[in-house]
Legacy VTK file of the C-alpha trace (Angstrom):
# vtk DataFile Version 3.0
C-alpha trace
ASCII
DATASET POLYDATA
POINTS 97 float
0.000 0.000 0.000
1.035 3.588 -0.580
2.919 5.012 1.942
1.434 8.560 1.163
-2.029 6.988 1.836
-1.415 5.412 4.730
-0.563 8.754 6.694
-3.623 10.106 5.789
-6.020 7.615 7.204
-5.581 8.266 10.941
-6.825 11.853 11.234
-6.354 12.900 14.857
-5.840 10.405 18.435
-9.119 11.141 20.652
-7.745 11.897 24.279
-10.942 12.084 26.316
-11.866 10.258 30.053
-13.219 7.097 27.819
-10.242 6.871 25.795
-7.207 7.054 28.505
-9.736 4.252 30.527
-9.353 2.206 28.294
-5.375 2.524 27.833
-4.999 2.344 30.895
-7.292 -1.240 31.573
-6.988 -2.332 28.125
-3.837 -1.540 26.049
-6.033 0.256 23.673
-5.409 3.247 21.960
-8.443 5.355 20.165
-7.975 7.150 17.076
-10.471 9.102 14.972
-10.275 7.448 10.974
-10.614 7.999 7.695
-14.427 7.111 7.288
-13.591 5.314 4.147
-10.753 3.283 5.852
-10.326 -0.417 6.208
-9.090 -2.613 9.477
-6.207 -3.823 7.159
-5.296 0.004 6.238
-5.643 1.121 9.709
-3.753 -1.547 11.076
-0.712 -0.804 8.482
-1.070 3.275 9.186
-0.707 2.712 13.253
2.347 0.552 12.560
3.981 2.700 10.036
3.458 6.033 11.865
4.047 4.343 15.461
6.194 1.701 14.657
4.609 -0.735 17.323
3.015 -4.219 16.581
-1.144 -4.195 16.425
-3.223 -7.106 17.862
-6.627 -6.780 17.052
-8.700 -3.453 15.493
-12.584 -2.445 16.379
-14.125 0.092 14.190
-17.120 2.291 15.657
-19.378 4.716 12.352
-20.197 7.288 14.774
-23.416 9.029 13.530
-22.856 12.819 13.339
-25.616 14.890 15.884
-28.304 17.095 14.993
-27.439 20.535 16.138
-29.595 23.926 15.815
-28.097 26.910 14.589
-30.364 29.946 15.829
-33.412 28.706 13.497
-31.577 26.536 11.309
-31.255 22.773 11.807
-28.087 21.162 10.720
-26.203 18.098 10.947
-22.221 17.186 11.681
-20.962 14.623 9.447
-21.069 10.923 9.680
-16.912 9.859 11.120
-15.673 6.685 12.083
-13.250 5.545 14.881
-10.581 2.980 15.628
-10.214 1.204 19.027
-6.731 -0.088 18.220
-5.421 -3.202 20.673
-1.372 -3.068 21.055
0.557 -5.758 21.397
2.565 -6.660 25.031
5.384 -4.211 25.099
4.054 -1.759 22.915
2.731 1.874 24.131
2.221 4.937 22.346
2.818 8.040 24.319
1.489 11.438 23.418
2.513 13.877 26.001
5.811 14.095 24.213
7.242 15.295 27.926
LINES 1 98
97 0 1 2 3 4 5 6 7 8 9 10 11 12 13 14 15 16 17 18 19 20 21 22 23 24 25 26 27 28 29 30 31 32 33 34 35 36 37 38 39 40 41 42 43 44 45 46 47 48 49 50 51 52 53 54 55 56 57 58 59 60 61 62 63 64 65 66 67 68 69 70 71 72 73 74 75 76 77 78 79 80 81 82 83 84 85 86 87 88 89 90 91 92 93 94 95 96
């Protein structure tokens, strides 16, 4: 797979209370996708970016929320996101302290 593609498939790490629970319990990381994005790419992005081992992948389609605008009803868009498993020994850190 293209190397240029694969860096553009993980969009952004979600840090949140739910997230760093489950690094801490589970050796999971959480990542906010490409909505268009398969396990197999995923799984090659993590390990070329990261350079860790992945175990096992779980992908969530989040629905995007109604929200009102004054008046005006819109919607956010549809986005998907990655509940990646590390192997034993592997960690990604991102308070770069």
């Amino acid at each position: 797979m293209n190397e240029e593609k694969l860096t553009k498939i993980i969009l952004t790490p979600l840090l949140s209370e739910k997230s760093t629970f489950v690094a801490e319990k589970y050796n999971q990381i959480v990542f906010k996708v490409e909505k268009s994005s398969s396990k197999r790419e995923i799984k090659s992005a993590i390990e070329l970016l990261f350079s860790v081992k992945v175990s096992k992948i779980h992908t969530v389609l989040m629905k995007g929320k109604r929200k009102k605008f004054g008046r005006y009803i819109g919607y956010r868009g549809d986005w998907k996101k990655a509940y990646v498993s590390l192997r034993s020994g592997y960690s990604i850190d991102f308070t770069g302290v």
